[in-house]
KOLKE-678257 format. One record per residue (C-alpha): residue number from 1; z, y, x. Coordinates in Angstrom, 1 decimal, always signed. Layout:
num  z  y  x
NUM  Z  Y  X
...
END
This chain:
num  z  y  x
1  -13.9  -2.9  +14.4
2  -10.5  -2.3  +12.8
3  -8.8  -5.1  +11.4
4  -6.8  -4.4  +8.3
5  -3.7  -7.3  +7.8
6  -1.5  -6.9  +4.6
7  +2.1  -8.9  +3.7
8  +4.6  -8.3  +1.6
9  +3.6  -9.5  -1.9
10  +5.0  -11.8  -4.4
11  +7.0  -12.5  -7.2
12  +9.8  -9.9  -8.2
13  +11.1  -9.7  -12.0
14  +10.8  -5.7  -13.5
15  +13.5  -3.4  -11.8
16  +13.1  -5.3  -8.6
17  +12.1  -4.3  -5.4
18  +9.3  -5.1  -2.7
19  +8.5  -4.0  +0.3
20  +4.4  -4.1  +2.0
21  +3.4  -4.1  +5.0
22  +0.2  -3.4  +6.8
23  -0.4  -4.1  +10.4
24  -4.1  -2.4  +11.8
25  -5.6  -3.7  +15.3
26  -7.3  -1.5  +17.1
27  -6.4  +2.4  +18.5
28  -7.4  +4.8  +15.5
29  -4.1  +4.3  +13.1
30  -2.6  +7.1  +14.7
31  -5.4  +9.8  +13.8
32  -6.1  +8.0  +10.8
33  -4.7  +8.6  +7.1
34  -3.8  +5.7  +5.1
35  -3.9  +4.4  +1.6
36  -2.6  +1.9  -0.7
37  -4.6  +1.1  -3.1
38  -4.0  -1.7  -5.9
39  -6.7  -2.9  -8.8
40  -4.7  -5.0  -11.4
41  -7.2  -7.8  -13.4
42  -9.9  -6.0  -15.9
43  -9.0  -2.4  -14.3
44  -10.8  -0.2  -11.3
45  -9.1  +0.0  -8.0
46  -7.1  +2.8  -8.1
47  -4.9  +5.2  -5.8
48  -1.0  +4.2  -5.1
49  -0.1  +6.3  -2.0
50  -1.8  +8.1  +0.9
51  +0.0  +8.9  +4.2
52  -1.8  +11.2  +7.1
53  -1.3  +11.2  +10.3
54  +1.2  +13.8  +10.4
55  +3.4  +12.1  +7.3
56  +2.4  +14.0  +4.3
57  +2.0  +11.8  +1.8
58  +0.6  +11.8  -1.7
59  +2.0  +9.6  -4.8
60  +0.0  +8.9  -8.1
61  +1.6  +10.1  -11.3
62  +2.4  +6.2  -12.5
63  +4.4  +5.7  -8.8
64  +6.2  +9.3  -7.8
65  +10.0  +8.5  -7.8
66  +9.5  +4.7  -7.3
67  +7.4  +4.2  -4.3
68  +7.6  +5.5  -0.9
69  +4.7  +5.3  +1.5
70  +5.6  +5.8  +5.0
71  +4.4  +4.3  +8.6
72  +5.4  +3.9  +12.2
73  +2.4  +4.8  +14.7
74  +4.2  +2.9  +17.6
75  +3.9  +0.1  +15.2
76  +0.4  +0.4  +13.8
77  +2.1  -0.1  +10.7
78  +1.9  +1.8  +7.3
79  +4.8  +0.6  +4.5
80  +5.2  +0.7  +0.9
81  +8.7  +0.2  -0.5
82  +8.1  -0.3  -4.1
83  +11.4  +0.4  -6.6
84  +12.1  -0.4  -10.2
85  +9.1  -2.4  -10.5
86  +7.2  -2.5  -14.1
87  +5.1  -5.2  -15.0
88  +2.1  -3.0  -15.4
89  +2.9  -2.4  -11.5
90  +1.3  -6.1  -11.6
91  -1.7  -6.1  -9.0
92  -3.8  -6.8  -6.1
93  -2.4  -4.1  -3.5
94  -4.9  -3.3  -1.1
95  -4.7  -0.6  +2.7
96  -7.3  +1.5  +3.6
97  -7.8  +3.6  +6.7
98  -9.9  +6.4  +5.4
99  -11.6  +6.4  +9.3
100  -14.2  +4.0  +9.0
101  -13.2  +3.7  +5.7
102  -12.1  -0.3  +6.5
103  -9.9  -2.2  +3.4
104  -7.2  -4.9  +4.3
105  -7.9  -8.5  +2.2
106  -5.3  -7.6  -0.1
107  -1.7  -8.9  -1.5
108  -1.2  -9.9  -4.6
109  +2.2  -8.0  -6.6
110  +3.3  -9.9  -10.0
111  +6.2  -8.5  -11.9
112  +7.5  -10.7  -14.4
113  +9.2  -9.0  -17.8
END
């Protein structure tokens, strides 16, 4: 079992910056890609950033020049430094190791106008 632990969330005003972490247990995050995901109220969960295990990373559209996805495997950590925040960045940001396909509880992300 992989435990999925997410931080970083909170209140920023739009054109601030946060950073999210996410901490996995067990010995897979090095082989394993990972995601952030985020699903704002009213709206699907959708796809923020991927990282493999080799550090290529894929961006949505919405995110690409504002977010950067990255992780240390020393660290079982995966990051997601989140720039010039918009309030329709406003959500419930979610990891995801596509092995096993196991979801952290989630961090709320509020950017006030």
């Amino acid at each position: 079992q992989v435990q999925l632990v997410e931080s970083g969330g909170g209140l920023v005003q739009a054109g601030g910056s946060l950073r999210l972490s996410c901490t996995a247990s067990g010995s897979i995050f090095s082989i394993t890609t990972m995601g952030w995901y985020r699903q704002a109220p009213g709206k699907q969960r959708e796809m923020v950033a991927t990282i493999s295990s080799g550090g290529s990373t894929i961006y949505a559209d919405s995110v690409k020049g504002r977010f950067t996805v990255s992780r240390d495997n020393a660290k079982n950590t995966v990051y997601l430094q989140m720039n010039s925040l918009k309030p329709d960045d406003t959500a419930v940001y979610y990891c995801r190791s596509t092995y096993g396909n196991y979801w952290g509880q989630g961090t709320q992300v509020t950017v006030s106008s």
